[in-house]
DRENDO-1510 file (C-alpha; in Angstrom, 1 decimal, always signed):
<recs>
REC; n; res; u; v; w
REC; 1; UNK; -84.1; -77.2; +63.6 .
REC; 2; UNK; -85.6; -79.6; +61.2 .
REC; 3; UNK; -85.6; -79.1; +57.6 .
REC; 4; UNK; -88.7; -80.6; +55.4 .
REC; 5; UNK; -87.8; -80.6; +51.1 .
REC; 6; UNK; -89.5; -77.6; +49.8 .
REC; 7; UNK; -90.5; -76.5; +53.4 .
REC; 8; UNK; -87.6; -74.8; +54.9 .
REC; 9; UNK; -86.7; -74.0; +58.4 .
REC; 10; UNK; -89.3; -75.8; +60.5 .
REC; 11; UNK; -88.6; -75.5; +63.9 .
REC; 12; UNK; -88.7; -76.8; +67.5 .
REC; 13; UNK; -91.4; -77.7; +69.0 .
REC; 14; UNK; -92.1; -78.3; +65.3 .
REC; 15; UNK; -93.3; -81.9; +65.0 .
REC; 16; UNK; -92.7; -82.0; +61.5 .
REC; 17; UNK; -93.4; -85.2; +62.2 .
REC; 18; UNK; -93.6; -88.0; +59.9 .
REC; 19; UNK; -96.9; -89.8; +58.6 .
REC; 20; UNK; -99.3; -88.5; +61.5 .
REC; 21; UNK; -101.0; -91.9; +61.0 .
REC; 22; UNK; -104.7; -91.6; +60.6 .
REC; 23; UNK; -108.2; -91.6; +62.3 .
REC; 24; UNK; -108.6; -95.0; +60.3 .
REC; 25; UNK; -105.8; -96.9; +62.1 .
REC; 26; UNK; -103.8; -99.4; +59.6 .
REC; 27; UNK; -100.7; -99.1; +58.2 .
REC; 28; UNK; -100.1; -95.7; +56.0 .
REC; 29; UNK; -98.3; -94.9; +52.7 .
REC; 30; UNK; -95.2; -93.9; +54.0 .
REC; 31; UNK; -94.3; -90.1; +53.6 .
REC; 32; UNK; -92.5; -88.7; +51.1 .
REC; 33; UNK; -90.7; -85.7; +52.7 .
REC; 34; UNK; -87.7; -88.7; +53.6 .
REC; 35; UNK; -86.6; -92.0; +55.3 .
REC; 36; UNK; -88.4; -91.2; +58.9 .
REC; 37; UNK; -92.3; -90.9; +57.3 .
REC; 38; UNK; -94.4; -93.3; +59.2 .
REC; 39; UNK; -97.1; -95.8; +59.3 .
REC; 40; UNK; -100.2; -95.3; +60.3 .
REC; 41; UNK; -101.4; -97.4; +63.2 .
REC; 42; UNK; -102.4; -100.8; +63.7 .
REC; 43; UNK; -106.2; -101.2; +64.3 .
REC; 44; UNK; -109.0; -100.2; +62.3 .
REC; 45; UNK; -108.7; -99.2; +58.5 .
REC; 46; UNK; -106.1; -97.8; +56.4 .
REC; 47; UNK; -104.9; -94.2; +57.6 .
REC; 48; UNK; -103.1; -91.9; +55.6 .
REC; 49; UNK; -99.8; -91.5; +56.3 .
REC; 50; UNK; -98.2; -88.2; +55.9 .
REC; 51; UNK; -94.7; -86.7; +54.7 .
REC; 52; UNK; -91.3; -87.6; +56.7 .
REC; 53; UNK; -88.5; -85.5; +58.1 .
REC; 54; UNK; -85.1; -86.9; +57.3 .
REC; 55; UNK; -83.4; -84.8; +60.3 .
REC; 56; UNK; -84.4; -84.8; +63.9 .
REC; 57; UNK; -83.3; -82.4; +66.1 .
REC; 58; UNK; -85.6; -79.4; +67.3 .
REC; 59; UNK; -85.5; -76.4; +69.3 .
REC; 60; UNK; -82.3; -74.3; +69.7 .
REC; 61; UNK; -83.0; -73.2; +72.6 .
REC; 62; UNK; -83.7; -75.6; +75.2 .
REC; 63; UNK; -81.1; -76.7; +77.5 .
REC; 64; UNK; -81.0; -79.6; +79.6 .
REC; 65; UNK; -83.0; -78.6; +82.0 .
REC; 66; UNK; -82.7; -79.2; +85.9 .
REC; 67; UNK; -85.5; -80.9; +87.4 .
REC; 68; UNK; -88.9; -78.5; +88.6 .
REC; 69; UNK; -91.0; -78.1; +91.3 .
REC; 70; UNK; -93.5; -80.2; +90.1 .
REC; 71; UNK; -93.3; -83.6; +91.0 .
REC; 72; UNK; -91.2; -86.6; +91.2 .
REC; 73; UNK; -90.3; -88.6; +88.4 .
REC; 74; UNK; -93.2; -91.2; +87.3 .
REC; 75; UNK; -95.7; -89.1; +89.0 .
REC; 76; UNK; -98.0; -86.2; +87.1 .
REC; 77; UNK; -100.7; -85.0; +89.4 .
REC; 78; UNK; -104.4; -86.9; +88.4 .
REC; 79; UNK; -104.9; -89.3; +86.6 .
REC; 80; UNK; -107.8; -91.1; +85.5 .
REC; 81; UNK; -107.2; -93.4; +83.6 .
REC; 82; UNK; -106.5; -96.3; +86.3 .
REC; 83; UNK; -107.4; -99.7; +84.3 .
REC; 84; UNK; -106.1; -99.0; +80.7 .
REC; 85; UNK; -107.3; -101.4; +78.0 .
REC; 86; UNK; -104.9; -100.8; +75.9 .
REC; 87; UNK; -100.9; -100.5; +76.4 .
REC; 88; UNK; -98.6; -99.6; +73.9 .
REC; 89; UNK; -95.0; -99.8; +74.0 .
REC; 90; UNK; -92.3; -98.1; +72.1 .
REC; 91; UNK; -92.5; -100.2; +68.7 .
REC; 92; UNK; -89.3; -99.8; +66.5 .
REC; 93; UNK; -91.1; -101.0; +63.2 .
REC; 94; UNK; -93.6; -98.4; +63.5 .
REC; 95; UNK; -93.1; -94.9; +65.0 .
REC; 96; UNK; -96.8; -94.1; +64.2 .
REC; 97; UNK; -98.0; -97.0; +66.4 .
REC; 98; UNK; -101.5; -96.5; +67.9 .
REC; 99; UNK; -105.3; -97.3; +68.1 .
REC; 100; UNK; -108.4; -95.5; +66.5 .
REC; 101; UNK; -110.9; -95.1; +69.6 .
REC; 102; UNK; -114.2; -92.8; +69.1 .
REC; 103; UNK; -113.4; -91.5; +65.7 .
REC; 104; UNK; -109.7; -90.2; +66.8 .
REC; 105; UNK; -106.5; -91.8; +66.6 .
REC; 106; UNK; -104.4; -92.5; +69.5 .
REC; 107; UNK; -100.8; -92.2; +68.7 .
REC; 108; UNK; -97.4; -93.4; +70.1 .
REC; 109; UNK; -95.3; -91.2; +68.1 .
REC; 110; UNK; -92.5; -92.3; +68.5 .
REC; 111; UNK; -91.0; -90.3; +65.0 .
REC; 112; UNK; -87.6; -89.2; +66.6 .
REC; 113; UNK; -86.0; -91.8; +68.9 .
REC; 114; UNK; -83.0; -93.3; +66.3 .
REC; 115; UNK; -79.9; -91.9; +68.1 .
REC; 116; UNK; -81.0; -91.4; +70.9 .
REC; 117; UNK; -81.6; -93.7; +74.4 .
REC; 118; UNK; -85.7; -93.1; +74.8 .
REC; 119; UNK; -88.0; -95.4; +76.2 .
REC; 120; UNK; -92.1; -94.7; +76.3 .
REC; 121; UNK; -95.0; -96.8; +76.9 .
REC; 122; UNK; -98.7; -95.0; +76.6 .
REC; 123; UNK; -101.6; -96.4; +78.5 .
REC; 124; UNK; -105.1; -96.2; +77.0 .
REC; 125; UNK; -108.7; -96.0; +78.1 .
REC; 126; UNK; -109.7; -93.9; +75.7 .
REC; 127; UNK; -109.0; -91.5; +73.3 .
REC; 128; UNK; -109.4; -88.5; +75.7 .
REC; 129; UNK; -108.4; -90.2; +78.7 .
REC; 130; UNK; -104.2; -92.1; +78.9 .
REC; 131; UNK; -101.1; -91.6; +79.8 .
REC; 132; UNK; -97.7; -91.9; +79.2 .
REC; 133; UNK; -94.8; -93.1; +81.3 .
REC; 134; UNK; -91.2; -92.4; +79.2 .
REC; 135; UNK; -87.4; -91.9; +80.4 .
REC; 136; UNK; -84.8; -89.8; +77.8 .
REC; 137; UNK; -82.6; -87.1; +78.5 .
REC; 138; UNK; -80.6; -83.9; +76.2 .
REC; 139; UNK; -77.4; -84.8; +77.2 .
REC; 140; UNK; -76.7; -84.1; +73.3 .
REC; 141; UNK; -77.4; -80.9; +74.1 .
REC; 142; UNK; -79.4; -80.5; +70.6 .
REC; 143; UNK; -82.6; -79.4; +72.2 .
REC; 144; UNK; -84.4; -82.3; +70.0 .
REC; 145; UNK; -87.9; -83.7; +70.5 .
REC; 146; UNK; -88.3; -87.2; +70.8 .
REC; 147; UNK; -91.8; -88.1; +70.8 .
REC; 148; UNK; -95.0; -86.9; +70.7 .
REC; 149; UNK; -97.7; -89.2; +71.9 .
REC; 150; UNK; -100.9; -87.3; +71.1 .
REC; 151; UNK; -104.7; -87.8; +70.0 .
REC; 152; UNK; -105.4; -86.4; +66.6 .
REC; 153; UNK; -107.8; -86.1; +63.9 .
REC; 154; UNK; -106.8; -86.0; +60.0 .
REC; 155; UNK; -109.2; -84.3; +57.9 .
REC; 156; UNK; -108.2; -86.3; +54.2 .
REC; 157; UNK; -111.2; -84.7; +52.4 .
REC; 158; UNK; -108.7; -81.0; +52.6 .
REC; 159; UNK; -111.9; -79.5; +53.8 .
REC; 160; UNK; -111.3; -75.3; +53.1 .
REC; 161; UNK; -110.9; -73.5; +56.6 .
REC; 162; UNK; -113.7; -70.8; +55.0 .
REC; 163; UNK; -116.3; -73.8; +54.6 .
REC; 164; UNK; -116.2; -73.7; +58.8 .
REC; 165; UNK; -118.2; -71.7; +61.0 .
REC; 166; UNK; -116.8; -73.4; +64.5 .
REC; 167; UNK; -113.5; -75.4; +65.2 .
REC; 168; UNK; -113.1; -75.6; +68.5 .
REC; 169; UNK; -111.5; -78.3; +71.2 .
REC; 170; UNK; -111.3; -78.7; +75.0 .
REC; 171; UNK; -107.8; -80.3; +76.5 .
REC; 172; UNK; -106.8; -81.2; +80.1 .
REC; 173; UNK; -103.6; -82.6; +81.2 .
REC; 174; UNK; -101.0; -82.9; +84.5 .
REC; 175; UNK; -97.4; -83.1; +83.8 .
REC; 176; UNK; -94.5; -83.6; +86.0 .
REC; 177; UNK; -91.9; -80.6; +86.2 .
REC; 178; UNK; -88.9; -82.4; +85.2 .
REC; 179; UNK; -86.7; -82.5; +82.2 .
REC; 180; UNK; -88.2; -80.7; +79.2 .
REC; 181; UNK; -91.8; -80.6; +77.7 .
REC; 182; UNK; -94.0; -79.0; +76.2 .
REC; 183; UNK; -98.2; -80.1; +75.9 .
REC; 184; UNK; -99.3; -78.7; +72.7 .
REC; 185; UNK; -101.6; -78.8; +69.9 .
REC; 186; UNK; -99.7; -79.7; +66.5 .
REC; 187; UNK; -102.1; -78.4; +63.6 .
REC; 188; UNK; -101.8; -78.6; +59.8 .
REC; 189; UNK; -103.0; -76.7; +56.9 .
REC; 190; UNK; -102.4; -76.9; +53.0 .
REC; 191; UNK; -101.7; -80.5; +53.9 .
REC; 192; UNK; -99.7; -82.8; +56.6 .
REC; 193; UNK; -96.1; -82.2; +56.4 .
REC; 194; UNK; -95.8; -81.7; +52.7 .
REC; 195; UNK; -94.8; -79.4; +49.9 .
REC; 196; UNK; -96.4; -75.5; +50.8 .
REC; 197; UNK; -97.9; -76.7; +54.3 .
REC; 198; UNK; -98.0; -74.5; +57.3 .
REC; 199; UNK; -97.5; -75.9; +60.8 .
REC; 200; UNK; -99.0; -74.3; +63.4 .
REC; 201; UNK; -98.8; -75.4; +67.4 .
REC; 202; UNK; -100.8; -74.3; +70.2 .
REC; 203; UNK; -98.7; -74.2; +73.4 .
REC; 204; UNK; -100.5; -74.4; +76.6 .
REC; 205; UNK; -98.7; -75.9; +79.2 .
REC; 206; UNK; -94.7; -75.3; +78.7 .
REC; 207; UNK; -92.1; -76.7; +80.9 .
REC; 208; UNK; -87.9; -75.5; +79.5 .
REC; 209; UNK; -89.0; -75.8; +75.8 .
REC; 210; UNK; -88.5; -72.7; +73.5 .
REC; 211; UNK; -89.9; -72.4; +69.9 .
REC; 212; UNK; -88.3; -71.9; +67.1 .
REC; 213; UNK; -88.2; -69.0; +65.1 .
REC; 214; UNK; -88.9; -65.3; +66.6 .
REC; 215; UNK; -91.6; -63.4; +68.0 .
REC; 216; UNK; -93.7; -61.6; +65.7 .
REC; 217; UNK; -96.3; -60.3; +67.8 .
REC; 218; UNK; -98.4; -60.6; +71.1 .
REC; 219; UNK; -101.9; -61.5; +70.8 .
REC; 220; UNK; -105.3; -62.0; +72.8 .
REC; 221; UNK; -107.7; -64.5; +72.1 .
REC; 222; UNK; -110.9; -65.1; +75.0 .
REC; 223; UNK; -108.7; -63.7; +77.2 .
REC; 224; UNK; -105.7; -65.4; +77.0 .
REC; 225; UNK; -102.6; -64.1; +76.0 .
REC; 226; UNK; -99.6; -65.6; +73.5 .
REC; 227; UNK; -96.7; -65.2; +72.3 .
REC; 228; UNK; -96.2; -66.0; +68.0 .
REC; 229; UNK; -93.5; -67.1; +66.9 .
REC; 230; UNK; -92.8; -67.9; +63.6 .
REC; 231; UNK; -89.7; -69.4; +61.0 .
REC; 232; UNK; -90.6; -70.1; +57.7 .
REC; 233; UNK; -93.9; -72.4; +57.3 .
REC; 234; UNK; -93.4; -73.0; +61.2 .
REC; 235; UNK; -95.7; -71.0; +63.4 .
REC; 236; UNK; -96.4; -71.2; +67.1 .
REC; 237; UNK; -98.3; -69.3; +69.4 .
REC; 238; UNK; -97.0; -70.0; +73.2 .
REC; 239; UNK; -99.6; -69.2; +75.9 .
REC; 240; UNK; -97.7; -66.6; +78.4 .
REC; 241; UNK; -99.3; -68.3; +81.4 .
REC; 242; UNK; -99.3; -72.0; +81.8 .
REC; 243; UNK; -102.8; -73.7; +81.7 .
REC; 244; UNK; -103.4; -77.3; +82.1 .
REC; 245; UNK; -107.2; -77.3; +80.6 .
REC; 246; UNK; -109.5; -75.2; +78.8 .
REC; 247; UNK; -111.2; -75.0; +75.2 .
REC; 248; UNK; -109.4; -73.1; +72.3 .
REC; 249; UNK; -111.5; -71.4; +69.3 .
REC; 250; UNK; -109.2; -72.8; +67.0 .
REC; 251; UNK; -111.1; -70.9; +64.0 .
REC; 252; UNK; -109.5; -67.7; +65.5 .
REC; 253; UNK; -106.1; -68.6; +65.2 .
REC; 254; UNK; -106.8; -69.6; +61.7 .
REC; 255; UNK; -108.1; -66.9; +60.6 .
REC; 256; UNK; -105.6; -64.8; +62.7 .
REC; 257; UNK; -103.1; -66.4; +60.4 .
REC; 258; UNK; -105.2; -65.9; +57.0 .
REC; 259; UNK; -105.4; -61.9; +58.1 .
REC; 260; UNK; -101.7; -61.6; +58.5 .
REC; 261; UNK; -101.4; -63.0; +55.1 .
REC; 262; UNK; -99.8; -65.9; +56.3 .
REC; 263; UNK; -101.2; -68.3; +54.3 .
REC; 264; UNK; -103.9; -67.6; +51.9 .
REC; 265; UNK; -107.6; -67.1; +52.4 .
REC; 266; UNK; -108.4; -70.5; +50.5 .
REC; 267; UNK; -106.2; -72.6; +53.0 .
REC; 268; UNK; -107.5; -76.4; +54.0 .
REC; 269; UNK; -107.3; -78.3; +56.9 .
REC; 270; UNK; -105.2; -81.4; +57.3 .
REC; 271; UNK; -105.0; -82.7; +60.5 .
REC; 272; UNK; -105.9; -81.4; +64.5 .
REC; 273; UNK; -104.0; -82.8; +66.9 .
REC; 274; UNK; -102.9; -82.5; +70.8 .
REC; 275; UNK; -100.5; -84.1; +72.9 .
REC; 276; UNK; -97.3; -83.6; +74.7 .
REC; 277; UNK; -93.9; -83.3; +72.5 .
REC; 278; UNK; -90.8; -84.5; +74.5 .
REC; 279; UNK; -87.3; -83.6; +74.7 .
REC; 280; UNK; -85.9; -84.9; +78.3 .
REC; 281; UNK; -87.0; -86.3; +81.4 .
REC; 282; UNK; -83.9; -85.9; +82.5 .
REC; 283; UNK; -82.9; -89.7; +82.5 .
REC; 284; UNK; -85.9; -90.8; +84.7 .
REC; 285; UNK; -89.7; -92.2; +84.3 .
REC; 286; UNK; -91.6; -89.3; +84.2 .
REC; 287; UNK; -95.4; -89.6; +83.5 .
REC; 288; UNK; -97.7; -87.2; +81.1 .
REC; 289; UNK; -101.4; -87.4; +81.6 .
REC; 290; UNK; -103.9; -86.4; +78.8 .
REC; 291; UNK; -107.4; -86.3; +80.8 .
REC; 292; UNK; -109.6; -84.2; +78.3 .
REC; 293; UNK; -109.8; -84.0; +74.3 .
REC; 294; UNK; -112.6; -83.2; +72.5 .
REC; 295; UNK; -112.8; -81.4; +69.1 .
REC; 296; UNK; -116.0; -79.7; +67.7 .
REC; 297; UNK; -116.2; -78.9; +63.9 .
REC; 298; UNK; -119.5; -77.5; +62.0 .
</recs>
């Protein structure tokens, strides 16, 4: 369980990561929440960079894990993206390491690997279309996320969630059954990991990783079902079926949130984004493919 200043419990699964970089690429102020808030990336213009958690382990409920059914190690199912143009490796200096492609930055993520033996390199061709090949294992036993290389989009104008009238995004991905993972979307609102934020995740494709937090409820949404589980500002709705691509009306769960009082009905929106957080491969290469993002706002 990770603990942000002012935050409280925010829990596995729970990013609560530092400086989420931002759409604009360069270096970011460093967050304020402690020692771990990032940079930004290191193309395009300056990005904002968010708050930092000081502490690093995650879930309390994940275990090692034994290998699935899935796949070998290094190997995912499809993938695309065949000749990457860009390739970037684990960079100690800067855990928010990445490239802004199409208006969305690409991000390494790399905000919990101190202590830990992690390696990850992610493999572009665009921003909704790369990989990532990376090796760790729990053998701590703490349950803690590593990384998580996603796509995102910061919204630094705090645009209210009432000024919307669609927020919506597709996702696709292939994963390979070993260790323990969950693809996810990671969403904040009343700012990016700061003082009175809420973080709330998406899970759609969940391999040994369990939330923080307890379940509040079961709800329906186009058909699909989750789970919600919430602990303190933490929230996280777990889909009960795995899917591995579809498009979410992400203005639903918002406002899911707003009518159980949640957060309040003037809430903003600070970032949107999706990738896959990390806890073990179980000491291998294991490869996780991201093969469709798109986000649609009006």
């Amino acid at each position: 369980m990770i603990l942000l200043p002012g935050l409280g419990s925010i829990g596995c699964g729970s990013s609560a990561k530092p400086g989420m970089g931002g759409t604009g690429g360069g270096a970011g102020a460093a967050g304020t929440g402690g020692a771990a808030g990032g940079a930004a990336g290191t193309s395009g213009g300056a990005g904002s960079g968010g708050t930092g958690a000081t502490s690093g382990t995650a879930g309390t409920g994940a275990t090692a894990g034994g290998g699935g059914s899935g796949g070998a190690a290094g190997q995912s199912g499809s993938r695309s993206c065949t000749n990457p143009t860009h390739v970037l490796p684990l960079n100690p200096s800067n855990a928010q390491d990445g490239i802004t492609l199409g208006g969305f930055y690409v991000d390494t993520d790399t905000w919990n690997v101190a202590g830990y033996s992690v390696t990850q390199t992610m493999y572009v061709c665009d921003y909704n279309n790369w990989y990532v090949v990376a090796k760790m294992d729990n053998a701590s036993g703490d349950g803690a996320v590593k990384t998580y290389p996603n796509v995102h989009k910061d919204f630094n104008a705090a645009p209210a969630i009432s000024s919307f009238s669609v927020i919506s995004s597709s996702f696709g991905h292939a994963g390979p059954h070993v260790g323990i993972y969950e693809f996810a979307y990671d969403i904040w609102l009343n700012g990016v990991a700061s003082n009175g934020s809420t973080e709330v995740m998406i899970w759609t494709d969940n391999f040994n990783q369990v939330p923080s937090g307890s379940v509040q409820e079961t709800v329906t949404f186009d058909g699909r079902s989750y789970k919600v589980y919430k602990s303190g500002s933490y929230i996280a709705f777990v889909d009960t079926s795995n899917v591995t691509a579809g498009t979410l009306n992400l203005l639903t769960f918002f406002n899911h949130i707003i009518s159980k009082g949640w957060i309040p009905s003037t809430s903003t929106l600070g970032a949107i984004d999706y990738g896959v957080e990390l806890v073990s491969t179980n000491g291998m290469d294991a490869t996780f493919v991201v093969n469709d993002f798109s986000l649609t706002t009006n």
